[in-house]
C-alpha positions as CSV (number, residue, x, y, z in Angstrom):
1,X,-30.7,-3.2,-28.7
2,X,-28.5,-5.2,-31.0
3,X,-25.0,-5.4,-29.7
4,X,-23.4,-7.4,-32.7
5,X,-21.3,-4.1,-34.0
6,X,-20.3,-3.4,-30.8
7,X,-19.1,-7.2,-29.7
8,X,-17.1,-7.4,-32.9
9,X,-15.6,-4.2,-32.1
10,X,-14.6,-5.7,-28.6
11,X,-13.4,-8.7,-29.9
12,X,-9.2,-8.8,-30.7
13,X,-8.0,-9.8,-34.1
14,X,-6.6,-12.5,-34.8
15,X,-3.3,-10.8,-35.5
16,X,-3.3,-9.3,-31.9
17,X,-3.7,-12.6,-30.5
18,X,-1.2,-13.7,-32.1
19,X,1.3,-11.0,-31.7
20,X,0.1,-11.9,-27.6
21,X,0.9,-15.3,-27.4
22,X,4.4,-14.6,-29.4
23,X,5.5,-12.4,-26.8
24,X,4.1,-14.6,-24.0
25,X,6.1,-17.8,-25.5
26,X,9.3,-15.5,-25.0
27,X,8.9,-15.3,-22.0
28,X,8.1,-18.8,-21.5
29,X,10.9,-20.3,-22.4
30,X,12.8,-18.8,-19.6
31,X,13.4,-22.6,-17.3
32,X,13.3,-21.3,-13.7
33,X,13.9,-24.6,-10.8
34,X,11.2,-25.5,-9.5
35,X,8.8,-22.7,-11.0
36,X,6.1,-22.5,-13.9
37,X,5.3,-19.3,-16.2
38,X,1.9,-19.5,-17.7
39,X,-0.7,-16.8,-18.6
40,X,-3.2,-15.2,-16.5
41,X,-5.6,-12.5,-15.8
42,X,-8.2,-11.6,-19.6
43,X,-6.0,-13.6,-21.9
44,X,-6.0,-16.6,-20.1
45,X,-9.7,-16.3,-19.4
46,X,-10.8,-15.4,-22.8
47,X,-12.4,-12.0,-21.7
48,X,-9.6,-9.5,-23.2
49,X,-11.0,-6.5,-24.9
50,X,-9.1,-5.7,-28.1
51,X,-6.2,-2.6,-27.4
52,X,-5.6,-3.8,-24.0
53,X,-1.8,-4.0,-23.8
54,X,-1.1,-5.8,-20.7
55,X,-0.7,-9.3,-20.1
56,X,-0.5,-11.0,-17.1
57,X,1.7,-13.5,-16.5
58,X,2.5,-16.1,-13.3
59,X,5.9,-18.0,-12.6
60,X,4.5,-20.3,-9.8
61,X,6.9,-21.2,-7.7
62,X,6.8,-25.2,-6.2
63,X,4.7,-25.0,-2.7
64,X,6.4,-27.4,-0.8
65,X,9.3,-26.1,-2.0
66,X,9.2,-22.4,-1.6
67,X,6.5,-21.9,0.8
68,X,7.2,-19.4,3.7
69,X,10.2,-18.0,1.7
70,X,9.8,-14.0,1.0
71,X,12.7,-14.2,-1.6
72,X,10.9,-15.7,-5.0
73,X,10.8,-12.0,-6.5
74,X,14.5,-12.2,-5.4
75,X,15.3,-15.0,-7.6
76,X,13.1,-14.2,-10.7
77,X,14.9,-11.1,-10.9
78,X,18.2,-12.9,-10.9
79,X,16.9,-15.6,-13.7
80,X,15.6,-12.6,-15.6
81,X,19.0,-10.9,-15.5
82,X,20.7,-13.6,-16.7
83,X,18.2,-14.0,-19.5
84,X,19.5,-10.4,-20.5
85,X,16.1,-9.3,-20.5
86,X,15.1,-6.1,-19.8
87,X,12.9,-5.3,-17.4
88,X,11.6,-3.4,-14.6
89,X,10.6,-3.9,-10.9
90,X,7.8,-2.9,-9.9
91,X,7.1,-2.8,-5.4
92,X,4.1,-4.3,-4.4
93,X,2.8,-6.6,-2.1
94,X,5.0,-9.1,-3.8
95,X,7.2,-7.5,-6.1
96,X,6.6,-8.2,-10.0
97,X,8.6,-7.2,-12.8
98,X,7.0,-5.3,-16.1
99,X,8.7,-6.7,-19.5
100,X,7.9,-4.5,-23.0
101,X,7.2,-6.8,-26.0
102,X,6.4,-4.2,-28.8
103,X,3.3,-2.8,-28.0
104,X,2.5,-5.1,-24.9
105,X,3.4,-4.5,-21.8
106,X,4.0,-7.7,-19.4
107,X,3.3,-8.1,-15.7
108,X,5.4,-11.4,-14.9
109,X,4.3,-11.8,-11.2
110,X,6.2,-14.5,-9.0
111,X,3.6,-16.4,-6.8
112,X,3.4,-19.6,-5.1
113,X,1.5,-22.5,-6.5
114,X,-1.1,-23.6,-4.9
115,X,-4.4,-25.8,-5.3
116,X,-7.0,-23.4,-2.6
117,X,-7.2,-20.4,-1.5
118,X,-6.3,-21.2,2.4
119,X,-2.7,-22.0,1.7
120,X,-2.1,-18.6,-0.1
121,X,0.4,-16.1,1.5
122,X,-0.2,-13.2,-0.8
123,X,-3.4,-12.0,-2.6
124,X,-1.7,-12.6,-6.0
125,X,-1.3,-16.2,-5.3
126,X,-5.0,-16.8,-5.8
127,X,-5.3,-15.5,-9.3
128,X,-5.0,-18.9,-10.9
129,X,-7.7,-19.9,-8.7
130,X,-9.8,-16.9,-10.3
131,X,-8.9,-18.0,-13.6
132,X,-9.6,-21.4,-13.3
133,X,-13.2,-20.4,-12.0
134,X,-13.4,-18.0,-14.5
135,X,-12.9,-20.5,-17.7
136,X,-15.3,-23.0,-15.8
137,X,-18.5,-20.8,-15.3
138,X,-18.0,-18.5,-18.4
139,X,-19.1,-19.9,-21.4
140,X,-17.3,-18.7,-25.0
141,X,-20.7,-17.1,-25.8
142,X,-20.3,-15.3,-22.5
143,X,-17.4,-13.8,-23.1
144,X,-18.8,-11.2,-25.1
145,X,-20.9,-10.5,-22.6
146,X,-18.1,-9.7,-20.4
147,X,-16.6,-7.4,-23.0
148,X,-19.6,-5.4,-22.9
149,X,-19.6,-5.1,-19.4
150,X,-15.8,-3.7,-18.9
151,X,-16.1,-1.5,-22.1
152,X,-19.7,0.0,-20.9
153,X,-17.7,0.3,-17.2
154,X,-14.5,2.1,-19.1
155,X,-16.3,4.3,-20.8
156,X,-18.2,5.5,-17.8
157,X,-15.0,5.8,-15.8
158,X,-16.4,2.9,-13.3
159,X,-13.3,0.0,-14.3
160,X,-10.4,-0.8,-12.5
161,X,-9.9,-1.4,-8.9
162,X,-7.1,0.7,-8.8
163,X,-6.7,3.3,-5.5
164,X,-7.7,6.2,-8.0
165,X,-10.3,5.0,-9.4
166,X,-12.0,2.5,-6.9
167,X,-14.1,0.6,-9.9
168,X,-15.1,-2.5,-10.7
169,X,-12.0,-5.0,-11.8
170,X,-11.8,-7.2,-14.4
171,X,-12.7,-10.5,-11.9
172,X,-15.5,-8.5,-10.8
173,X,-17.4,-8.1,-13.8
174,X,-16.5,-11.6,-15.0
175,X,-18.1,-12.9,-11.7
176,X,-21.2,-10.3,-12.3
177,X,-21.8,-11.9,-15.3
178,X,-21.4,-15.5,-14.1
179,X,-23.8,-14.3,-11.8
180,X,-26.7,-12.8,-14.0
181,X,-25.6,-14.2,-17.0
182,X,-25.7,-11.6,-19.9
183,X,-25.1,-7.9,-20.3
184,X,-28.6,-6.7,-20.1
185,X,-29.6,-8.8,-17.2
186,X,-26.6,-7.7,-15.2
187,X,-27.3,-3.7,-16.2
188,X,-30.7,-4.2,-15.1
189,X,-29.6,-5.6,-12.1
190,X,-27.2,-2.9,-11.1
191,X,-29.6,0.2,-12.0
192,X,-31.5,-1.6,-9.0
193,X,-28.8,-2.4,-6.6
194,X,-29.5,-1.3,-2.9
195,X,-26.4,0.0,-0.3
196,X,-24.7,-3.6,0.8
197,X,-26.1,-5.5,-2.2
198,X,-24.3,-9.1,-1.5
199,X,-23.5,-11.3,-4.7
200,X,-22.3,-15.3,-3.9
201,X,-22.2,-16.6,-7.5
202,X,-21.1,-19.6,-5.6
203,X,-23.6,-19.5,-2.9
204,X,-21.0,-20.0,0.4
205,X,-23.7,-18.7,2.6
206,X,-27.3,-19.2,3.1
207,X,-27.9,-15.7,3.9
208,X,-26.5,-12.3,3.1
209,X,-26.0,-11.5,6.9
210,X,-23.8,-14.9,7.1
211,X,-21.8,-13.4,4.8
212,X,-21.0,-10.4,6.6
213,X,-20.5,-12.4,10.0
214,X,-17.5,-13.7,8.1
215,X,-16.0,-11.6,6.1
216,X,-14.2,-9.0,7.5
217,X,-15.5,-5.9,9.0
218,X,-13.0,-3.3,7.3
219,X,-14.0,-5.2,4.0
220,X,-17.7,-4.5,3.9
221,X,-17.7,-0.9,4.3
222,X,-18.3,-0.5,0.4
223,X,-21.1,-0.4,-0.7
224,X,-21.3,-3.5,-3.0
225,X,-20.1,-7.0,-1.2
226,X,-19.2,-9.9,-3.8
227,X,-18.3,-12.6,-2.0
228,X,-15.2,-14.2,-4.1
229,X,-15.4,-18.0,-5.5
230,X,-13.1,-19.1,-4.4
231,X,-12.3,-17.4,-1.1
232,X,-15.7,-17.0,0.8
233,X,-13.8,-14.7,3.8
234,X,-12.8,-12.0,0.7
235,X,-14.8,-9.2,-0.6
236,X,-14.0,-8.5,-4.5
237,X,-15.5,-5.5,-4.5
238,X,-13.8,-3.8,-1.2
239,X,-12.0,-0.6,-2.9
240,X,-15.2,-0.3,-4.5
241,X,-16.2,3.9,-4.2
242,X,-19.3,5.0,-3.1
243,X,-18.9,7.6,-5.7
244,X,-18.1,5.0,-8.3
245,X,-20.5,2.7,-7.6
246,X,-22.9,6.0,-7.6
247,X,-21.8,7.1,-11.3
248,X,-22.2,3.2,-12.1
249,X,-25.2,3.0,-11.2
250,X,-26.8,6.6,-12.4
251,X,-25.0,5.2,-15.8
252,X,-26.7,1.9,-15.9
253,X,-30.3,3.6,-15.2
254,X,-29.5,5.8,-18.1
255,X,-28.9,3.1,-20.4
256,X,-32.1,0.9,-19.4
257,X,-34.3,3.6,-19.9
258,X,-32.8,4.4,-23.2
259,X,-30.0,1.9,-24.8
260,X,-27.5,3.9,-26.8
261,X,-23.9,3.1,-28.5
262,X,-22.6,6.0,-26.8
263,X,-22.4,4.0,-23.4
264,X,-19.5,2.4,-24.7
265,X,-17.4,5.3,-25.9
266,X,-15.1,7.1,-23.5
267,X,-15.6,10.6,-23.8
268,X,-12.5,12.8,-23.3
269,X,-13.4,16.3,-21.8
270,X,-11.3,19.3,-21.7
271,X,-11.3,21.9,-18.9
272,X,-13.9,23.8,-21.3
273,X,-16.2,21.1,-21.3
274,X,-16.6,20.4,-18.0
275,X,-16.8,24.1,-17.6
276,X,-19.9,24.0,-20.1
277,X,-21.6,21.3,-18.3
278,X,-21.9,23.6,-15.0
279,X,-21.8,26.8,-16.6
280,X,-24.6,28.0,-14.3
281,X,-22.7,27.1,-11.0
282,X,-18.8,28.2,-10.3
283,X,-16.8,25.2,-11.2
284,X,-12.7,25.2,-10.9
285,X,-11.0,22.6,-12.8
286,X,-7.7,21.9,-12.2
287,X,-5.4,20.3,-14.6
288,X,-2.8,18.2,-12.4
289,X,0.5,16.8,-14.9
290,X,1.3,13.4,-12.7
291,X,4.8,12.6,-11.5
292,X,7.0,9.4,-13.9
293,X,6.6,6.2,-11.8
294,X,4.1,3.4,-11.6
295,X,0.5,4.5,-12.7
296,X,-1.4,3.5,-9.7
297,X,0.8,4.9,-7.5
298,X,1.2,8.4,-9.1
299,X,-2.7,9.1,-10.3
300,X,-3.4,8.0,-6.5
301,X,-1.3,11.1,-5.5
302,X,-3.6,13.4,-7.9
303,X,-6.7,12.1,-5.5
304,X,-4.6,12.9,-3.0
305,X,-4.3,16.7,-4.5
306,X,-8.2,16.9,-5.0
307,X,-9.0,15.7,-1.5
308,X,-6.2,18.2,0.2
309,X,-7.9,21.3,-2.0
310,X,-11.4,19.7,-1.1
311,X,-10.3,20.0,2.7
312,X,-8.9,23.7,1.9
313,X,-11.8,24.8,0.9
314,X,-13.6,23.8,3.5
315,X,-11.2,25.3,5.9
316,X,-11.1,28.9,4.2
317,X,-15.2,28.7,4.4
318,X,-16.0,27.7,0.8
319,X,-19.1,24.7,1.2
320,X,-17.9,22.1,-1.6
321,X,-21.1,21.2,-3.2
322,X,-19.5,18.4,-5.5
323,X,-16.3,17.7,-7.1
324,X,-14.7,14.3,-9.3
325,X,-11.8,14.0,-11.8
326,X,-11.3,12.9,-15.3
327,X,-8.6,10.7,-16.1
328,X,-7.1,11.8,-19.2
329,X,-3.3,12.2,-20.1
330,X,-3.5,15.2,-17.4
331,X,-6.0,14.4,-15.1
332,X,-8.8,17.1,-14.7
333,X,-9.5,17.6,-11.2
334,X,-13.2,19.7,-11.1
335,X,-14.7,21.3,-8.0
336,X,-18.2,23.1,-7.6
337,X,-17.7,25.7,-4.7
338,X,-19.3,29.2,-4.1
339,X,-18.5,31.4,-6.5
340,X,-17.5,34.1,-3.6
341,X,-18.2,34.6,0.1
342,X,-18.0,37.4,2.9
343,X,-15.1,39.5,3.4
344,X,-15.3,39.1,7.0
345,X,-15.8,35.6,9.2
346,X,-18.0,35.7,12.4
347,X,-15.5,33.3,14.8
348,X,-17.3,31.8,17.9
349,X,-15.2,31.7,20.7
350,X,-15.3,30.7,24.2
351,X,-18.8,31.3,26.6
352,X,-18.5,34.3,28.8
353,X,-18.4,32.6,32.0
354,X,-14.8,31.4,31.1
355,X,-12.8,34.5,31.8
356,X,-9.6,33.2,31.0
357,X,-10.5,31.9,27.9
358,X,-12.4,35.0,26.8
359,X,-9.8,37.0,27.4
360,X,-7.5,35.3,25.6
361,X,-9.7,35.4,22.7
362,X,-10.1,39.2,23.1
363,X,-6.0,39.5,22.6
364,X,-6.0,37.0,19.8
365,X,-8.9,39.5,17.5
366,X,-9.3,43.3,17.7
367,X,-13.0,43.0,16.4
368,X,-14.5,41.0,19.4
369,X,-18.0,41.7,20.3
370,X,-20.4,39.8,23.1
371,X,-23.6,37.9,21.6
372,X,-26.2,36.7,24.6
373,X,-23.8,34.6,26.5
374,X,-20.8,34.0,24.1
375,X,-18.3,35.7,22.6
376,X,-17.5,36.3,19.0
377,X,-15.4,37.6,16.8
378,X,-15.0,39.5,13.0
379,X,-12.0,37.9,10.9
380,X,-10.9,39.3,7.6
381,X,-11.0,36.6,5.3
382,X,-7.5,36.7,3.1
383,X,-9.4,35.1,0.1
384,X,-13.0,35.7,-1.4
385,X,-13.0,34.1,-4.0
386,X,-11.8,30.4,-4.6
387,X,-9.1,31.3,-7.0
388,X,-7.1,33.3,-4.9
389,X,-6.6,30.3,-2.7
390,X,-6.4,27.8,-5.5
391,X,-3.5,29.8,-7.5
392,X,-1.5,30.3,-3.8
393,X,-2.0,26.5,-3.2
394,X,-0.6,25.7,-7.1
395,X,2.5,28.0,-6.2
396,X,3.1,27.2,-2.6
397,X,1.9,24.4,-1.1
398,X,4.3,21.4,-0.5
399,X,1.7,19.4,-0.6
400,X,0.7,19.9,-3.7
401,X,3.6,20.2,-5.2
402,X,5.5,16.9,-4.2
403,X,2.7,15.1,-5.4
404,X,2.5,16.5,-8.9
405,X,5.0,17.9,-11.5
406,X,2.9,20.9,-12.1
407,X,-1.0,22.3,-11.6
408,X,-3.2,24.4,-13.4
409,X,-6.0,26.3,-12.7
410,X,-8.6,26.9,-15.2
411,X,-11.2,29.8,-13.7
């Protein structure tokens, strides 16, 4: 397959660039004591895919000079402030302030400066370190085969390590390619990927189960371990989904077995399409309208609104054959479930031997009736049919309903 068209679609203008570095110069001239502001993340490392708005940047505070201090977010914001920008912080691990430059959004993220990994004291202080390896073990003519790789994983709903999505980041896919060097090697690679694949681009260990002697348990329970550059002990691939890496790799067999364009468009679905794709099973998709706040932070609560519905389900006596989301403007939660079950529930209760148990059980249900040695019982069920729960949950639940401005059910 020739990729040309679709690397020169990837590629930004010229005019975007420039618009990029205008707004990062802004910034820039900002003089902060004893700190640094210089690019990261894509842009720095060559691999930005044209319409990405954000841009990453790092005020790197002196070492020696700031080291075990948890105020530098403290005094960015004051320099910011007196710049009479505008801005917004944004809580994280380290807190980081999002600037708006026209179209672009920047992430201006206060870190410490530092020359190895071991002297960080927050995740975010080894990004330089990832860019720096980055620009040293991708060539240019690799950088389109980066592109390829987060615009294949975009379309497929696979990119972004965020806590709703549980994909592949940016660094990850720059280090797969690093790795396996092109696009089409790396595809092939992954359509063959085994549970607890390991990947050292930088070969820290001499075996795979070194690698998971040392790097920490609660790290390697995804299901695809690379082993960072330039941290051996880290996992880039930790929030990585089995589901995810599932689709990914269902995705990437696809597209070996027959190449196609259409691998790197995002298809947008509507509640009617994903309707279509099941119409022989009972599928519910619910359309979930996200609270205002930080991204991340609010599409995480939607997963938190499938999962609760999931477990609701499952309660009420519904099996929940499969279910995912699609992550448009409204996300589009969809859940295959029976299309309707008994009125009435057999309930097991305690073994006949335990009298005071069983007859407990015989005041707590009218319809109680003795099976061998046990003894049952027949509950009405208050639903049948999963709408009737889902429609009470979109009206009454507090779950539900602090986590999302509004749901709807389309049955």
């Amino acid at each position: 397959m020739d990729f040309k068209k679709i690397t020169e679609s990837l590629r930004p203008a010229k005019e975007e660039e420039r618009e990029a570095n205008d707004a990062i110069k802004a910034v820039q001239k900002i003089r902060i004591s004893g700190a640094q502001i210089f690019p990261g993340g894509s842009f720095a490392k060559g691999t930005r895919i044209t319409g990405m708005h954000d841009v990453d940047l790092f005020a790197a505070f002196d070492y020696k000079k700031y080291k075990g201090r948890k105020d530098i977010s403290d005094i960015l914001e004051k320099k910011l402030s007196k710049e009479g920008l505008k801005f917004r912080r944004i809580h994280g691990s380290r807190d980081y302030f999002e600037i708006k430059k026209g179209k672009l959004k920047i992430e201006l993220v206060p870190i410490l400066g530092i020359k190895n990994a071991e002297k960080s004291e927050n995740i975010t202080d080894i990004s330089p370190l990832h860019t720096k390896w980055v620009r040293r073990n991708i060539k240019k003519a690799q950088a389109d085969e980066v592109r390829l790789l987060k615009a294949f994983c975009i379309a497929q709903g696979c990119y972004g390590a965020e806590s709703h999505i549980r994909g592949l980041s940016g660094y990850a896919c720059e280090i797969l390619i690093a790795n396996y060097k092109t696009f089409t090697k790396t595809i092939n690679a992954i359509s063959k990927w085994k549970d607890k694949t390991i990947i050292d681009a930088e070969r820290h260990y001499k075996t795979g189960s070194a690698a998971l002697s040392i790097i920490n348990a609660s790290k390697t329970q995804s299901p695809l371990i690379i082993v960072d550059p330039v941290q051996k002990s880290r996992n880039v691939t930790a929030s990585l989904s089995h589901e995810t890496h599932q689709r990914l790799q269902n995705a990437a067999k696809l597209f070996v077995k027959k190449p196609s364009e259409s691998f790197f468009v995002r298809k947008k679905k509507t509640a009617e399409d994903i309707s279509k794709e099941y119409r022989r099973k009972k599928i519910i998709v619910i359309e979930a309208v996200p609270l205002d706040g930080k991204e991340d932070i609010v599409l995480t609560k939607i997963l938190k609104i499938k999962e609760h519905i999931e477990r609701t389900l499952s309660y009420s006596g519904f099996t929940v054959y499969c279910s995912g989301i699609e992550w448009e403007q409204n996300p589009l939660i969809w859940i295959e479930t029976d299309k309707e079950i008994p009125a009435v529930e057999i309930v097991p209760g305690p073994p006949m031997e335990a009298k005071e148990h069983v007859m407990r059980f015989r005041k707590a249900h009218n319809q109680a009736f003795t099976k061998g040695k046990k003894i049952f019982a027949k509950v009405k069920r208050k639903h049948t049919k999963p709408s009737g729960i889902l429609n009470e949950l979109a009206r009454k639940d507090h779950y539900i309903i602090e986590r999302a401005k509004k749901v709807i059910i389309h049955d």
